[in-house]
N, C-alpha and C positions, 0 to 999 in steps of 0.2 A: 740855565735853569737847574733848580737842586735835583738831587736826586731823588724819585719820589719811588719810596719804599712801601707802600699799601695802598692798599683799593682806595679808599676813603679818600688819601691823598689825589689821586689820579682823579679820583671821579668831579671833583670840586672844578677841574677843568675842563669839566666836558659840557655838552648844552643839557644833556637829562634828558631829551626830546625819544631818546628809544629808538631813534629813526632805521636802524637797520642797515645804514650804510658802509658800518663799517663787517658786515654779516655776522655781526654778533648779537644776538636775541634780545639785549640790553646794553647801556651803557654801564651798569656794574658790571656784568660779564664783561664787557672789553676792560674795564678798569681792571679786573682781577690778570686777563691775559696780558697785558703791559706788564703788570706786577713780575708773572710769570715766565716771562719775554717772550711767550707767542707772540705777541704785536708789538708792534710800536705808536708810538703817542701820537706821532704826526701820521699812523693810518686811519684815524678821523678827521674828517677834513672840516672837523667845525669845533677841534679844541684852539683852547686860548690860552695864552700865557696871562701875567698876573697884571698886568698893561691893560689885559680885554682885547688884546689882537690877536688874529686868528694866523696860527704860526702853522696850518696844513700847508703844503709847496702845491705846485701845479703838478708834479708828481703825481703825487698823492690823490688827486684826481683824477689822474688820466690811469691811475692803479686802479681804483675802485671802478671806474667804466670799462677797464681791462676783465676786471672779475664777471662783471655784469655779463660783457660777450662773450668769456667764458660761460657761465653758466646758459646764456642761449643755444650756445655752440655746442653744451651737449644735450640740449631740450630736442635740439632739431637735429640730433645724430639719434636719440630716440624717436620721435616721430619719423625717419627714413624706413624704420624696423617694423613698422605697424602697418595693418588695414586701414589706411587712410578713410577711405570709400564707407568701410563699415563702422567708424568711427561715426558718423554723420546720425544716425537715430539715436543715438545715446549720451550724445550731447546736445539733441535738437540743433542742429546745425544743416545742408542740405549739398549735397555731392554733383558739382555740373564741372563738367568740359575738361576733370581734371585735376580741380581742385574741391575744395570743403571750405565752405562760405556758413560764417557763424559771427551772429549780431552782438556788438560789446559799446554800450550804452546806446543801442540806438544805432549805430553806423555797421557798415558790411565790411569784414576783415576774409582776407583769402588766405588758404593754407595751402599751397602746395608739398607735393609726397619728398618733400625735399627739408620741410620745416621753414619754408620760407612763407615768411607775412606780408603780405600787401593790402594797402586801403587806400580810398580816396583822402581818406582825411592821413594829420601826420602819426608814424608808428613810433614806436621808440622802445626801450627796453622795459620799462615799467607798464606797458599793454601785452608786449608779446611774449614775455615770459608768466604771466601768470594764464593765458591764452592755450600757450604751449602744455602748460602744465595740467591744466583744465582737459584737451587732448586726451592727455596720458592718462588722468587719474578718474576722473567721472565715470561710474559705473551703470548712470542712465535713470538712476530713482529717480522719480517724479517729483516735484515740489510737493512739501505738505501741507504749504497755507497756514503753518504754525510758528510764528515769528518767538524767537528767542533771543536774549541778548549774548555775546560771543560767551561770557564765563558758561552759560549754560548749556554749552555745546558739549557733547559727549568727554572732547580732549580740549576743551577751553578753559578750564578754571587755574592752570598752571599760570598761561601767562594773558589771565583776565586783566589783573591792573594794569600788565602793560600795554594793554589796547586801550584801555579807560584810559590813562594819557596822554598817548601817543595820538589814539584816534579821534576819540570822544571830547576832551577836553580842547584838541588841537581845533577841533572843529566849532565845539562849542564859543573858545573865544571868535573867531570869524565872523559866527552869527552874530552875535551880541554886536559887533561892531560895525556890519554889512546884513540890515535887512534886508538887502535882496537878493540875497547869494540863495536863497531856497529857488526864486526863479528862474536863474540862473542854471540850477539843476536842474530845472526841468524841461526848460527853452535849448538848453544847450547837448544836457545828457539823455535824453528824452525820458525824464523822469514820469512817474503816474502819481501829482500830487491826489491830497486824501486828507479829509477833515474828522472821520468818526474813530480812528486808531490807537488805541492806549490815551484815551481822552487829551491827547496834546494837540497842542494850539496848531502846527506845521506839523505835516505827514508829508515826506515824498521817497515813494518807490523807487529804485535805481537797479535797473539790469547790466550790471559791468561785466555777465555773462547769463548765457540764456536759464542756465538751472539753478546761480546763485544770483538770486535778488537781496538787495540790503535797503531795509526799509529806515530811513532817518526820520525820528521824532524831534520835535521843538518845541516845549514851553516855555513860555516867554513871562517875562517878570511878572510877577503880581502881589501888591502889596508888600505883606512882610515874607514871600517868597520869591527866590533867586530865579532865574532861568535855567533851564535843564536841557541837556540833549543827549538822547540816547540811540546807539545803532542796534541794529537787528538782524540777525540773519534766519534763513528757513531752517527750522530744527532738521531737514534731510542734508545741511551743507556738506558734512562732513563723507558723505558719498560722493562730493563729486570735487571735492577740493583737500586735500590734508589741511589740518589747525596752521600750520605755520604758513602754507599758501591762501590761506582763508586773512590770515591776519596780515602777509604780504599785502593784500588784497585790499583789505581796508585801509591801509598807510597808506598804497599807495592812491587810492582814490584823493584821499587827505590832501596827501604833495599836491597833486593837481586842481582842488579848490583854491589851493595857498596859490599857485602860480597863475590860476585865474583872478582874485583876491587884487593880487599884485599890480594883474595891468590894469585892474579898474583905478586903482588905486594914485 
């Protein structure tokens, strides 16, 4: 492969998706830190060369799930440090036997004073770090019942577009192509569908944690207009999440429509 000298160049081989995986806030930002030789090209594991083939190694994969249980590894060296117990009212969560039991879509996840997660259903790193983090940073404000969209979050309007198409967009084409994926959310995530909200056609509520609910709008095609979807978060989110875990939060809900998407598919 040539040598690629500026972002521009770099970035043409990347997917644009924003996805985060390589923990870089965008794919410009990682195209600029290859530039800069913080990274390297193949630490994305969905760039291509000029073929269209995806030249990430297995490496490279098993580097990025390295990072991942790094970053759990020190979520749950913070949570050892804490009032577990007294953690429990200011997350709405509920302290029995030892551990702190707190509902994320509907299902019971256990936290023991150790940072360890358990659930009946499966965990994985994209639940329990944003879970853990939820722990740490919630300061217990109550929901305000005032839905806003991420840019208009106090710290959202930096990286609003890149929620608009990483999340918004990623999700909007799903719909368009899987009209049933809204029940789906709700049968599966234990959504609270809802027909009077922001006058859109599909409303469903989603608690992917007890004090940050994310309300998903759908209007669907009409005449000479397109279909629309929009997500929402409670204007109090940013008390109990930082912006970059608030938008962790929303990709990652995203991935896991797509890998639900997939096996219907």
């Amino acid at each position: 492969m040539t040598q690629l000298k500026t972002p521009l160049e770099v970035y043409k081989l990347l997917p644009g998706t924003n996805c985060g995986n390589c923990y870089k806030p965008s794919c410009l930002a990682f195209a600029a830190a290859v530039v800069k030789g913080d990274c390297r090209l193949i630490d994305c594991p969905y760039v291509k060369d000029a073929s269209g083939t995806t030249i990430a190694s297995p490496e490279t994969h098993a580097l990025s799930e390295q990072l991942r249980l790094e970053k759990l590894a020190g979520l749950r060296r913070k949570i050892s440090r804490i009032d577990l117990a007294a953690a429990a009212e200011r997350t709405e969560g509920e302290w029995s036997r030892g551990t702190l039991k707190i509902k994320c879509l509907g299902k019971d996840f256990l936290i023991d004073p150790a940072g360890l997660v358990s659930s009946q259903c499966h965990t994985h790193s994209g639940l329990t770090i944003p879970l853990l983090q939820y722990i740490l940073q919630c300061d217990g404000t109550p929901i305000s019942g005032n839905w806003v969209p991420f840019r208009e979050l106090p710290n959202g309007k930096a990286s609003g577009a890149l929620f608009t198409q990483r999340c918004e967009q990623s999700l909007h084409r799903m719909a368009d192509r899987h009209p049933d994926l809204f029940e789906d959310l709700v049968h599966i995530f234990s959504g609270i569908a809802s027909h009077d909200l922001f006058s859109a056609d599909i409303s469903v509520t989603l608690f992917p944690l007890p004090r940050v609910p994310i309300l998903i709008c759908y209007w669907q095609h009409e005449e000479d207009l397109g279909s629309k979807i929009n997500f929402f978060y409670d204007h109090n989110a940013e008390h109990q999440l930082e912006i970059n875990s608030l938008y962790a939060l929303g990709a990652g809900l995203v991935m896991m429509f797509e890998k639900i998407v997939a096996r219907h598919s």
